[in-house]
C-alpha positions as CSV (number, residue, x, y, z in Angstrom):
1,X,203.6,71.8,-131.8
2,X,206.8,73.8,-132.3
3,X,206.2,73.1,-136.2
4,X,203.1,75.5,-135.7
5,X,206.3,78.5,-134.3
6,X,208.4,77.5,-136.8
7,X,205.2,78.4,-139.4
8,X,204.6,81.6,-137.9
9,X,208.1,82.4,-138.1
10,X,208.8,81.7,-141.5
11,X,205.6,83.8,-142.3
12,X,207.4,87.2,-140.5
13,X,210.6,86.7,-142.3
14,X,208.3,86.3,-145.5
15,X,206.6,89.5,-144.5
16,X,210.3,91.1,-143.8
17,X,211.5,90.0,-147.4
18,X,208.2,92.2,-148.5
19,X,206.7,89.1,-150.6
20,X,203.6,90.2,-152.4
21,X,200.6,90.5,-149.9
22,X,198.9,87.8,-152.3
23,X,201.3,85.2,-152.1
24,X,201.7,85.5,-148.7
25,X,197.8,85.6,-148.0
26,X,197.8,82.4,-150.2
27,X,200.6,80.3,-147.8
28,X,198.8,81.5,-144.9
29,X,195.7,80.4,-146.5
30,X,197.0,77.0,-147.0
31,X,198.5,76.6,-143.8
32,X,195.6,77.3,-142.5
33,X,193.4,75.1,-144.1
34,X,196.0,72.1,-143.2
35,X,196.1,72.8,-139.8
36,X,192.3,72.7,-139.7
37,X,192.3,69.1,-141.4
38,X,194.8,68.0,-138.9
39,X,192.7,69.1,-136.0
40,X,189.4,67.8,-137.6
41,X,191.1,64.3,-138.4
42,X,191.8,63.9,-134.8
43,X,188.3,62.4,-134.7
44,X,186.9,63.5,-131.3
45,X,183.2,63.1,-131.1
46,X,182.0,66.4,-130.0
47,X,184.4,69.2,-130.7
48,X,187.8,69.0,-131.8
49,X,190.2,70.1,-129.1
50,X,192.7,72.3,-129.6
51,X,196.2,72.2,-127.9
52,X,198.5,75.4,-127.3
53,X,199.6,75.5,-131.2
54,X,196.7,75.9,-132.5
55,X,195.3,78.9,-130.1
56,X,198.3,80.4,-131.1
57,X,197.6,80.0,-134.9
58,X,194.4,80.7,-134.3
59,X,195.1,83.8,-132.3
60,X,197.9,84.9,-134.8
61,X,195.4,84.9,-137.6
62,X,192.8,86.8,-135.8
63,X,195.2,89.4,-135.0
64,X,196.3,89.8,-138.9
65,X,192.6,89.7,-140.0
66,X,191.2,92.2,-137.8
67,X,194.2,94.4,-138.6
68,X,193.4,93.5,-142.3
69,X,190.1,94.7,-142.5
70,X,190.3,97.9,-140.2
């Protein structure tokens, strides 16, 4: 759970140090897509359930997208 903090902090500092927008989409991008195999290979039988860390991932990433596209 705190690894999920420790993600999204390392991604401000990246964003502080003004990495290139594509590399940092790409991290974020894989992060992303392990956090989602972690929650899917928890193997509930009707919908995976999510815990703190990952609304907070989840809600981080909205936040970026929206601001992204608008």
């Amino acid at each position: 759970m705190c690894l999920w903090f420790v993600f999204l902090l390392i991604t401000r500092v990246a964003a502080g140090l003004r990495l290139s927008r594509r590399e940092m989409w790409k991290t974020a991008e894989i992060s992303i897509l392990r956090h989602q195999l972690s929650v899917l290979q928890r193997r509930q039988p009707r919908r995976p359930k999510l815990d703190c860390a990952d609304r907070a991932l989840l809600a981080y990433v909205l936040q970026r997208v929206v601001a992204w596209a608008g």
